[in-house]
TIFI-407963 format. One line per field, with one value per residue: x, z, y of N, C-alpha, C in turn; residue in three letters. Coordinates in pm, whole numbers. Each point is the difference from the previous one (the first is absolute). Layout:
! residues N
n.xx: c(X/...)
n.zz: c(Z/...)
n.yy: c(Y/...)
ca.xx: c(X/...)
ca.zz: c(Z/...)
ca.yy: c(Y/...)
c.xx: c(X/...)
c.zz: c(Z/...)
c.yy: c(Y/...)
residu: c(Ala/...)
***
This chain:
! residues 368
n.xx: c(2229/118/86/-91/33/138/12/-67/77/73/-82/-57/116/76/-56/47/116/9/-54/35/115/-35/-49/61/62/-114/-15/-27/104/82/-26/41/144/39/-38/102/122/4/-15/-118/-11/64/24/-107/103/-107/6/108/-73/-116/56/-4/51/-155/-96/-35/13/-96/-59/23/-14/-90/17/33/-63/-119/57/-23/-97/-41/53/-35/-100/-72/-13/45/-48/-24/176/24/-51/67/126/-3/-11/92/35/-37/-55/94/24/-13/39/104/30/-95/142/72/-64/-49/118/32/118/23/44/50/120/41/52/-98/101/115/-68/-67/-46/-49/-140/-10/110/-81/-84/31/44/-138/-75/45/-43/-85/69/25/-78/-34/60/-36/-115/-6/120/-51/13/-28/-75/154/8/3/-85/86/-85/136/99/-47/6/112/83/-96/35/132/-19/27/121/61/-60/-44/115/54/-78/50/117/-10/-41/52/105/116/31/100/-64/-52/-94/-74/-76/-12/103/77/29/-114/16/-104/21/117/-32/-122/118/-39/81/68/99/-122/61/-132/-118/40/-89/-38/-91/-114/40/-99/-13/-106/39/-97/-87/103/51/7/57/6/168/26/95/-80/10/-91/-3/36/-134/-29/-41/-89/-9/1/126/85/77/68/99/27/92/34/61/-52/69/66/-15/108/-36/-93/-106/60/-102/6/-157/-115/-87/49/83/88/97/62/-52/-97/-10/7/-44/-28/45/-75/-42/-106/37/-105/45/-172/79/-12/-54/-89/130/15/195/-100/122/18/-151/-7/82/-72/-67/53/-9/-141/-25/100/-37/-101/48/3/-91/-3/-42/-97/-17/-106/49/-157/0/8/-113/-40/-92/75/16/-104/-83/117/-5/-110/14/101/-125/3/98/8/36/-89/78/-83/75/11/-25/9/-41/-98/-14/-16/-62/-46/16/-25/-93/31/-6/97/-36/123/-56/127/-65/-67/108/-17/-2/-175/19/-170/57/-97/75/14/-91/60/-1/-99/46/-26/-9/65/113/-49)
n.zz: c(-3230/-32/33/-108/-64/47/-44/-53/-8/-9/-59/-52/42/-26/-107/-34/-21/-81/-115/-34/17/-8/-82/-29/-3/-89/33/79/-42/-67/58/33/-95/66/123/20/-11/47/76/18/-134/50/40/61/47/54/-67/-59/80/25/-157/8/132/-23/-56/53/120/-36/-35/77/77/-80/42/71/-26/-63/76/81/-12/-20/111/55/-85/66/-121/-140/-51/112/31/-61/-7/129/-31/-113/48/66/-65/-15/146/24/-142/52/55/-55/-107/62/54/-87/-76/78/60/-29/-10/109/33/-136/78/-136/49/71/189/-57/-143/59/-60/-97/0/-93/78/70/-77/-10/97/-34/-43/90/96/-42/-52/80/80/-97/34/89/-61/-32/114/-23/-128/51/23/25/48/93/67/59/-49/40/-25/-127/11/13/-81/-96/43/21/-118/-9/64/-37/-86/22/61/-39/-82/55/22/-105/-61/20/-59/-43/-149/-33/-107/-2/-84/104/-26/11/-62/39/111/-43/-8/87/107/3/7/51/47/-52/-18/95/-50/64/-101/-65/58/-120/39/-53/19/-17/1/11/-45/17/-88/-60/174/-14/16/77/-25/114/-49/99/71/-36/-89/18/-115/-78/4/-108/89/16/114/-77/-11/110/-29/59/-26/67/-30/115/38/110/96/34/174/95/134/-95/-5/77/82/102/-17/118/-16/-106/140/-37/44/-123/28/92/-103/-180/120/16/156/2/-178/46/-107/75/-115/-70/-138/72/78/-106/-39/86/17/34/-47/-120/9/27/-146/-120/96/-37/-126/6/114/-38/-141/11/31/-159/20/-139/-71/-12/-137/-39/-91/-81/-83/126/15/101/-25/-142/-13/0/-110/-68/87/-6/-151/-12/76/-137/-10/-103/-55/-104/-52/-68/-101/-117/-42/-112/50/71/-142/-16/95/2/-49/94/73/70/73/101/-25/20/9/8/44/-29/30/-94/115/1/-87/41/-88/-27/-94/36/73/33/-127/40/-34/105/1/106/-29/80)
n.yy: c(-574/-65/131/4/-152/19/132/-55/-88/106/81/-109/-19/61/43/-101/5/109/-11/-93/46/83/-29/-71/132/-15/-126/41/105/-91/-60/81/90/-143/16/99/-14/-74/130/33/33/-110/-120/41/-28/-5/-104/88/76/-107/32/85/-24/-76/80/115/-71/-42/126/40/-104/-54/121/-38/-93/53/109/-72/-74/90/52/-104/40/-17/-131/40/-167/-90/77/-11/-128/-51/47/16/-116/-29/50/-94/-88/35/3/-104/-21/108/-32/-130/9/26/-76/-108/-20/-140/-56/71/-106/-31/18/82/85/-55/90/-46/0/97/-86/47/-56/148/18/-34/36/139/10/-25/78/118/-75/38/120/-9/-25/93/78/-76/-43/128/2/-38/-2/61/-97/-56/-120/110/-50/-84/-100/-64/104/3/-235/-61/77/-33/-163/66/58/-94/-68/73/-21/-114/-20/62/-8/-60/59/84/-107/-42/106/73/109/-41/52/109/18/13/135/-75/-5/-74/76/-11/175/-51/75/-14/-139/85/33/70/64/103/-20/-121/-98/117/-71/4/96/-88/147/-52/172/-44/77/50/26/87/-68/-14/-129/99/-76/50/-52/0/67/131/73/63/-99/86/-74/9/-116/-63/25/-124/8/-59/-77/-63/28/-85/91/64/-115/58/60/-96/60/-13/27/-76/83/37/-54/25/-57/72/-82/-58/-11/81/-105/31/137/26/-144/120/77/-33/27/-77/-27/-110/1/-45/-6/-26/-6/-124/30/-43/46/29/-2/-74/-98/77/-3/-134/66/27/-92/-119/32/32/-174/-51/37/-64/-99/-8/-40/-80/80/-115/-6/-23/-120/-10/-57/-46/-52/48/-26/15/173/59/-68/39/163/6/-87/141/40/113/64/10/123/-58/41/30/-62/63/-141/37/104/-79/-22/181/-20/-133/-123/7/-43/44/126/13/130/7/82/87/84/-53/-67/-115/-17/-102/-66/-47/-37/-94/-79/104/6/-90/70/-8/113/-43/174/-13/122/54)
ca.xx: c(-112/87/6/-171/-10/39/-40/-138/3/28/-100/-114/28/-4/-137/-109/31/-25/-164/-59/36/-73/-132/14/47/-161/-71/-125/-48/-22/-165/-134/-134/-90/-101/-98/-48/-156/-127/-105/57/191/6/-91/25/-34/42/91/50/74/114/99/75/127/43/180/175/73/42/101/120/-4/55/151/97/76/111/167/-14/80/149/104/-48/-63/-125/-13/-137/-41/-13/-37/-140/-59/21/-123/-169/-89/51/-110/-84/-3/-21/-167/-76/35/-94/-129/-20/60/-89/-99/17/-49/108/99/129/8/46/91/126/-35/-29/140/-26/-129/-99/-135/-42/57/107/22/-25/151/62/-30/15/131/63/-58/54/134/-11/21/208/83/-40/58/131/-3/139/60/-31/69/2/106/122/-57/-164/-54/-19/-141/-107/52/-87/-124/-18/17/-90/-210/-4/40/-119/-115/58/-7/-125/-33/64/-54/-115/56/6/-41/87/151/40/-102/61/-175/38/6/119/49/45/-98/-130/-141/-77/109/-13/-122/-24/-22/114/-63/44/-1/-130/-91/-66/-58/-138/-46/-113/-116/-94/-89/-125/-71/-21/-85/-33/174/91/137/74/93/88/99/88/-91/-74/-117/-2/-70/-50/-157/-83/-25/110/-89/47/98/98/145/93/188/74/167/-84/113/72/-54/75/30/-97/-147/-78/70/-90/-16/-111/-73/-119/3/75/153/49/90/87/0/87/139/45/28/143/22/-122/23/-117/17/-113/-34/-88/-112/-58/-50/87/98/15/-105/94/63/-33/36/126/-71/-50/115/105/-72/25/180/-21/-122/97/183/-44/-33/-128/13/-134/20/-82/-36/-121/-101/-121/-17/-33/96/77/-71/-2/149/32/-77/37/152/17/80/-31/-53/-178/29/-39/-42/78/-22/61/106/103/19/39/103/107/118/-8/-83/-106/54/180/50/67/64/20/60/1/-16/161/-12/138/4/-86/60/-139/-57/100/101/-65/102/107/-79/38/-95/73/-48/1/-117)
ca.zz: c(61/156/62/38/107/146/83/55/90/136/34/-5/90/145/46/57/139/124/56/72/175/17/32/79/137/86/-77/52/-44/-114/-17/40/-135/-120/92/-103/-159/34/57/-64/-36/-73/-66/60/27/137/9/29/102/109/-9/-86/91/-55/-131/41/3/-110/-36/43/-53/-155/-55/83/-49/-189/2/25/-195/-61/-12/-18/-143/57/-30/-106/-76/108/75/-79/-12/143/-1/-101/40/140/-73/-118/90/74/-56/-14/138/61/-104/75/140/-54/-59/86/157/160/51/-64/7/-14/90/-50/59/113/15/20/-110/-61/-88/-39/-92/-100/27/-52/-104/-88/81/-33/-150/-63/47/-75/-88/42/2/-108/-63/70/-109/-169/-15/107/-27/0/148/16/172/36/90/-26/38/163/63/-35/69/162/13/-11/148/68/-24/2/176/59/-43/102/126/22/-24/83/130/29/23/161/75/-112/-23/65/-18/40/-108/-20/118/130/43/159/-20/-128/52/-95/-39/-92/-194/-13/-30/-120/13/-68/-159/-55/-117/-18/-157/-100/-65/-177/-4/-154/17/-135/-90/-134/-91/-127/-47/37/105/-10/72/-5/114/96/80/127/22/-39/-109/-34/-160/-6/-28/95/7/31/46/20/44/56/-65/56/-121/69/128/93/83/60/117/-58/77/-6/33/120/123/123/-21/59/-37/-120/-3/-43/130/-41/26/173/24/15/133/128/-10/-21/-66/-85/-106/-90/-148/-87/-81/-17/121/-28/-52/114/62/132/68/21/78/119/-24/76/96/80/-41/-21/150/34/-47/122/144/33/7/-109/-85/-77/-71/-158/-110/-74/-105/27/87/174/57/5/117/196/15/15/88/124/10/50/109/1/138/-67/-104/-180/-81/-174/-119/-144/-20/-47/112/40/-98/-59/106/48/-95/143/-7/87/-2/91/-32/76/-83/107/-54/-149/-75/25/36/-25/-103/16/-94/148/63/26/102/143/1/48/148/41/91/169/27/-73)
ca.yy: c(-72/-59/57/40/-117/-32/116/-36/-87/7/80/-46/-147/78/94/-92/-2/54/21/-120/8/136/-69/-116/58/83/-13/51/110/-65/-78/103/30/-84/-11/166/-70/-117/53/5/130/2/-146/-83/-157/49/-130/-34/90/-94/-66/140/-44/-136/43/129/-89/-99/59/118/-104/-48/95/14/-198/34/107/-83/-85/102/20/-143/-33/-123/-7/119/40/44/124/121/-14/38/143/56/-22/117/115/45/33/93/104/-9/49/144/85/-22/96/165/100/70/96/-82/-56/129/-55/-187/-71/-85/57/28/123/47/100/76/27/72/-71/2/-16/-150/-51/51/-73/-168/17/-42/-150/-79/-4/-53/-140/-57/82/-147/-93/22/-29/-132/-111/56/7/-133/-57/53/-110/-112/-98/0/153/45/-41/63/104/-12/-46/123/114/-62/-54/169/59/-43/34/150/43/-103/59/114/-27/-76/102/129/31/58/99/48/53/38/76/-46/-100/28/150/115/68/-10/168/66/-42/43/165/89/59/138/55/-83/29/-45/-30/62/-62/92/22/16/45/-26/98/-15/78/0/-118/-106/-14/30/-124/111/-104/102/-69/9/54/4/84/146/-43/97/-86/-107/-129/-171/-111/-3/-133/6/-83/22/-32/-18/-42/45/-90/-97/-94/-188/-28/51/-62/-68/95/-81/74/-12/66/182/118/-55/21/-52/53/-71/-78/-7/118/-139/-46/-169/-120/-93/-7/-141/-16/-97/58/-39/-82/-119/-39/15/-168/-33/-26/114/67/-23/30/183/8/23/76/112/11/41/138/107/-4/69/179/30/3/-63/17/-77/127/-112/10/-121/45/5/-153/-104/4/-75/-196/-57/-8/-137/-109/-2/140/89/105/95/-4/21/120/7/19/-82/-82/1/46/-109/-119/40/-2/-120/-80/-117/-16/156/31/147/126/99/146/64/117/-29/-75/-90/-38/-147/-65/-144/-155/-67/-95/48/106/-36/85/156/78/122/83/-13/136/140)
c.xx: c(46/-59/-124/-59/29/-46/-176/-17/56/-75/-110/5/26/-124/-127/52/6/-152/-34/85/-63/-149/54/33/-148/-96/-145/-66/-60/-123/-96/20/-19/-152/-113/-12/-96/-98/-123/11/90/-9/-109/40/20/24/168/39/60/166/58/126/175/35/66/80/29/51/114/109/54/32/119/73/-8/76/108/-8/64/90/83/-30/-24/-141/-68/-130/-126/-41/-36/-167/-61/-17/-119/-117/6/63/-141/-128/46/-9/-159/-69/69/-101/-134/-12/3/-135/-120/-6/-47/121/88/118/45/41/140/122/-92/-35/109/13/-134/-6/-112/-48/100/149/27/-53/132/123/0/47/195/66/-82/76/162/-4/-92/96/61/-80/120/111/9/102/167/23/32/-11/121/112/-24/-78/-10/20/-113/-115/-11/-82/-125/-74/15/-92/-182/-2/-1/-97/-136/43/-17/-151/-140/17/-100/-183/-31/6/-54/41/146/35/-149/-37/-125/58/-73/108/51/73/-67/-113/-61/-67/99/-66/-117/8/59/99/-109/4/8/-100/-128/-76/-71/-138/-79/-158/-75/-115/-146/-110/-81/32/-74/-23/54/39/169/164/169/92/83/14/-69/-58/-140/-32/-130/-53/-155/-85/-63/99/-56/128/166/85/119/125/124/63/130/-17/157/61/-108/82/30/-121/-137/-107/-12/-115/-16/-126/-26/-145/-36/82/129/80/159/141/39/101/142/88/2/146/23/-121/46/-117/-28/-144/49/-155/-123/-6/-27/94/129/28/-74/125/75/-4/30/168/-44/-19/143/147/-79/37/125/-25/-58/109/122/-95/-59/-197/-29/-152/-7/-61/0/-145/-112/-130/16/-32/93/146/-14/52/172/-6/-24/65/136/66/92/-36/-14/-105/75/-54/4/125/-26/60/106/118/83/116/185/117/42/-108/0/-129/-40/133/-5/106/23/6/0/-40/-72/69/-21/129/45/-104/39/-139/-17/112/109/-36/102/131/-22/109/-53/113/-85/-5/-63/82)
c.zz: c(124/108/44/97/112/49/26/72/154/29/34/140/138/38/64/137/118/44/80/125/49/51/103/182/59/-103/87/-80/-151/-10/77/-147/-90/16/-79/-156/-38/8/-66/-81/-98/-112/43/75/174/29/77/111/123/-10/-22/65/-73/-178/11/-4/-115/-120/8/10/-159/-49/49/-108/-135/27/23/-146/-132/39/-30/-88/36/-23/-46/-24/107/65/-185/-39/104/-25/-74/62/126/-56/-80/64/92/-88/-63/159/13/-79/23/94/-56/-64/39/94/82/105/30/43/4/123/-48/71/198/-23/-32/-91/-88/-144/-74/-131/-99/3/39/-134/-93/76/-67/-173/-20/43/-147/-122/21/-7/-172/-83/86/-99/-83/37/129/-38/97/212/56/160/62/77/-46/48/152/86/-19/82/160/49/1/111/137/-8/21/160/69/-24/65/97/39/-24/127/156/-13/22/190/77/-45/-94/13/-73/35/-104/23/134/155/69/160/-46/-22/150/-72/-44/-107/-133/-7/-65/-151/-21/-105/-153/-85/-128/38/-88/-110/-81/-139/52/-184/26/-97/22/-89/-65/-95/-51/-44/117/-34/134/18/146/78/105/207/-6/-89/-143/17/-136/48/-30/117/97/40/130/-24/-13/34/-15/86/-127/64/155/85/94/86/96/-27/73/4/40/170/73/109/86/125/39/-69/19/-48/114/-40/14/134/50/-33/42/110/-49/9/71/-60/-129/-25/-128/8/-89/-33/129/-49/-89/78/62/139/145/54/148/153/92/48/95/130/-25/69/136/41/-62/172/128/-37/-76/-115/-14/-68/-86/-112/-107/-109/-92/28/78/84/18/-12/105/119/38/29/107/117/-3/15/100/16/39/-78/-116/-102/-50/-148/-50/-100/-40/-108/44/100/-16/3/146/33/-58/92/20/167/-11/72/5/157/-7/150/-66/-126/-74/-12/15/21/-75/31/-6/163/2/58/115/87/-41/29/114/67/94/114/5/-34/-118)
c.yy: c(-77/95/77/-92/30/94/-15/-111/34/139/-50/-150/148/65/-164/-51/122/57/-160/18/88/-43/-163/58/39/-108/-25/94/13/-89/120/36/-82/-12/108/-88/-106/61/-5/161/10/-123/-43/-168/4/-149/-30/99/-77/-77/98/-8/-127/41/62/-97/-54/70/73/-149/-6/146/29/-125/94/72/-97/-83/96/16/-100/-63/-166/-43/92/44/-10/141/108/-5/39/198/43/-56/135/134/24/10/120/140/53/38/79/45/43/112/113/19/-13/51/-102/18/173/-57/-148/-36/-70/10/-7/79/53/95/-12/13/53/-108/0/-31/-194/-63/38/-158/-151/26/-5/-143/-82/-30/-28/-150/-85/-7/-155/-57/5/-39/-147/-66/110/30/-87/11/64/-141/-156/-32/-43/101/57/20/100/159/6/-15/62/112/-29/6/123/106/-46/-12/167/7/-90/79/122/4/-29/139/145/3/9/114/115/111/121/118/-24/-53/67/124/110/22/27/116/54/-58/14/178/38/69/173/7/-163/20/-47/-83/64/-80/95/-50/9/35/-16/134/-2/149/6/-117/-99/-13/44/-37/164/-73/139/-108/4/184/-6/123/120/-38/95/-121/-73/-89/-131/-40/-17/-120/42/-116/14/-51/-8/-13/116/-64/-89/-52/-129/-59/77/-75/-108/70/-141/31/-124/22/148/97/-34/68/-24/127/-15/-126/-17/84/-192/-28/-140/-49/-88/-55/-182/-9/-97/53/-87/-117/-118/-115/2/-153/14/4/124/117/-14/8/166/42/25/104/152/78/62/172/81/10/117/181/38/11/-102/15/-94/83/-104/98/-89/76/55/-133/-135/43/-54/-113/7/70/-92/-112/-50/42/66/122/180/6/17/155/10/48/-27/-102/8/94/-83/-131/57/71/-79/-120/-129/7/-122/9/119/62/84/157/96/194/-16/-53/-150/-117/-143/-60/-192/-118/-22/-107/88/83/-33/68/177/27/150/53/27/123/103/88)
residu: c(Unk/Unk/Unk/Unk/Unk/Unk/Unk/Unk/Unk/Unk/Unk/Unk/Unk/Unk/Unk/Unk/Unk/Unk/Unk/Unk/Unk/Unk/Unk/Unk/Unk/Unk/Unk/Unk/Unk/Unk/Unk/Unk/Unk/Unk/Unk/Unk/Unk/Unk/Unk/Unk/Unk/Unk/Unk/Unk/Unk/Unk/Unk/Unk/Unk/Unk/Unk/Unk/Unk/Unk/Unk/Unk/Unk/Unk/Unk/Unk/Unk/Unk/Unk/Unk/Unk/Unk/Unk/Unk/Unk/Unk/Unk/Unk/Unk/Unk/Unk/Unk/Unk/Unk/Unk/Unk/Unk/Unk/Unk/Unk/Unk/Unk/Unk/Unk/Unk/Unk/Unk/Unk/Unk/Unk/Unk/Unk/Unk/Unk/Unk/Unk/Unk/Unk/Unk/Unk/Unk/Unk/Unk/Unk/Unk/Unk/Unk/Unk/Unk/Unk/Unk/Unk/Unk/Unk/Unk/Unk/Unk/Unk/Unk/Unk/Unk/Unk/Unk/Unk/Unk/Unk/Unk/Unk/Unk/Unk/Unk/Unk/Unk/Unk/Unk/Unk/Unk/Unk/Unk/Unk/Unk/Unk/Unk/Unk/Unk/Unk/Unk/Unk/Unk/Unk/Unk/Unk/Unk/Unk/Unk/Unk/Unk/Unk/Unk/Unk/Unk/Unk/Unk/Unk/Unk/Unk/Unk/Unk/Unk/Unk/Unk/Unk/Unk/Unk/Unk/Unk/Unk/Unk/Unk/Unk/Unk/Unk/Unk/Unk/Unk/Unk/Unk/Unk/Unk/Unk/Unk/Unk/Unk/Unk/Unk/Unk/Unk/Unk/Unk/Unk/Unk/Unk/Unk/Unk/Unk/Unk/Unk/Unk/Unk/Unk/Unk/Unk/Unk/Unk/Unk/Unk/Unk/Unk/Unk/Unk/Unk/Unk/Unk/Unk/Unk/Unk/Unk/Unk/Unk/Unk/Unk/Unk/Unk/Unk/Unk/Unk/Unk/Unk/Unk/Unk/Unk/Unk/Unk/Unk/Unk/Unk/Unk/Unk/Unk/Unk/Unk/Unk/Unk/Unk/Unk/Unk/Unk/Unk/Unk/Unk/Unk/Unk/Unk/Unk/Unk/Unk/Unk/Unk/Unk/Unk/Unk/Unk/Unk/Unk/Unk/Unk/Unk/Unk/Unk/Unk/Unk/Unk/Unk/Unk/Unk/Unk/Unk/Unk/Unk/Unk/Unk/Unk/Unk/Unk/Unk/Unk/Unk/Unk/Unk/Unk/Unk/Unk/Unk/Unk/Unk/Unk/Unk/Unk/Unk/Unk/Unk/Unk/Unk/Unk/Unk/Unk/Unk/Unk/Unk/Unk/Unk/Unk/Unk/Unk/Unk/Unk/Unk/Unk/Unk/Unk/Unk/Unk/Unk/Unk/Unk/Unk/Unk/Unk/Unk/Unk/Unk/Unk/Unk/Unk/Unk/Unk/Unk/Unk/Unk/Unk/Unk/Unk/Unk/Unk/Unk/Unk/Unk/Unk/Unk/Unk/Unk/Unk/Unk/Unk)
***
């Protein structure tokens, strides 16, 4: 039982730490799916969407401090109560997600490792039971260092942790975990590869036969029954490949103009997935970062989920010097995690990613 102890203690203290750095490295990204989870649909608590922001952090902190509490076996009954309470809510909202199909990805790991409902609920279930295997041998979970090294650490680890989680809010990510990251052509993580898998779908076929409904499943062709046919449903039972980059279109009054721009040998993309939530300040940073882009030769366009009309109003009122073009917002959300923020992309290659506090680090090439 000793040794059942330690070995869950240091399975169960590393896995919280490294999902809480993970998430603490994007926690933008992290209150967007708490944001889905609040939603109207999901938890119904359309109440806490405006905070989803300061809950992520605090979260993704207080899950980073029990991984260091466990390991240093610091404040026992605290961090193991702390553990099972959110062990036991979070196995409850995978579950929520897995079996009704709200949520198709907790957010537990970010973007760094993909999840499927069911695969985080398995995930929670086995932490769950680990972390009741630390009940049963607690006597057995002594303070690795002494009390003021302890403290020390702790203090260190809380300061370093809202420090780091503090910087990236300020800027980006430092690590980039979403395929948009600098380097990545865009048309390349859009294409299909020939001998990629497809999706497999189970057709029910329904007939009447002798005045019965007769329910006959195939995979897509069309059964040979001697009866009526009422009616069809369709089932993806094995989803196929899926580009890292989907769903991505760069739309102008209805048309999609998105293969056209990523043939431009140097554009500049500035989003913002929502105009009406955008820093006001920011823009006038846009405006001037947009200017130096137009002089040294670049394309410059936007691209937002917002109106025409709320476009309008920011161009006018920042006098900037290009037009907004339609993107889907969570597309949006999932290329860069500012609100605004400008993207460098050479050939289709994206070669600068930069928050609005950081636009004075833009470098634009003079040379054709």
């Amino acid at each position: 039982m000793k040794y059942i102890t330690h070995l869950s203690r240091i399975l169960v203290g590393v896995l919280f730490l490294v999902s809480g750095f993970i998430k603490l490295n994007d926690p933008v990204g992290f209150s967007f799916k708490l944001e889905e989870y609040f939603s109207l649909g999901v938890l119904d608590l359309p109440v806490l969407m405006p905070f989803a922001l300061a809950i992520a952090f605090f979260v993704v902190v207080f899950e980073v401090l029990l991984g260091v509490f466990l390991l240093l076996g610091y404040q026992l009954k605290f961090t193991l109560w702390s553990l099972l309470s959110m062990i036991v809510f979070f196995t409850f909202l995978t579950f929520y997600s897995a079996y009704f199909n709200k949520v198709t990805d907790c957010g537990c790991f970010g973007d760094a490792i993909k999840l499927t409902p069911w695969e985080s609920f398995t995930k929670d279930i086995i932490l769950l039971i680990l972390i009741l295997l630390l009940f049963s041998g607690k006597k057995y979970l002594n303070i690795l260092l002494p009390t003021s090294w302890t403290k020390g650490v702790v203090v260190l680890s809380f300061l370093g942790a809202v420090s780091f989680g503090f910087w990236v809010l300020q800027h980006l990510p430092a690590i980039d975990f979403r395929p948009y990251k600098i380097g990545v052509h865009i048309p390349s993580g859009m294409s299909v590869p020939d001998n990629a898998p497809k999706s497999i779908y189970e057709y029910q076929w329904v007939f009447e036969v002798n005045g019965a409904e007769k329910v006959i499943t195939t995979q897509k062709e069309y059964p040979n029954v001697d009866g009526t046919f009422l009616r069809v449903t369709t089932e993806k039972i094995q989803e196929g490949y899926v580009p890292p980059i989907h769903d991505f279109t760069i739309e102008q009054e209805g048309v999609d103009q998105t293969e056209s721009l990523m043939m431009v040998p140097k554009l500049v993309m500035v989003v913002a997935y929502d105009l009406a939530k955008s820093n006001p300040q920011a823009f006038e940073k846009v405006a001037q970062a947009t200017l130096k882009a137009h002089n040294a030769g670049y394309e410059v366009i936007g691209m937002s989920a917002s109106s025409e009309a709320q476009a309008a109003e920011v161009i006018e009122k920042y006098g900037l010097g290009f037009d907004f073009y339609f993107t889907d917002q969570t597309t949006l959300k999932t290329i860069v995690r500012s609100n605004p923020a400008i993207l460098v992309v050479e050939h289709g290659t994206i070669t600068q990613k930069r928050h609005y506090n950081d636009f004075e680090l833009l470098e634009f090439n003079t040379t054709n």
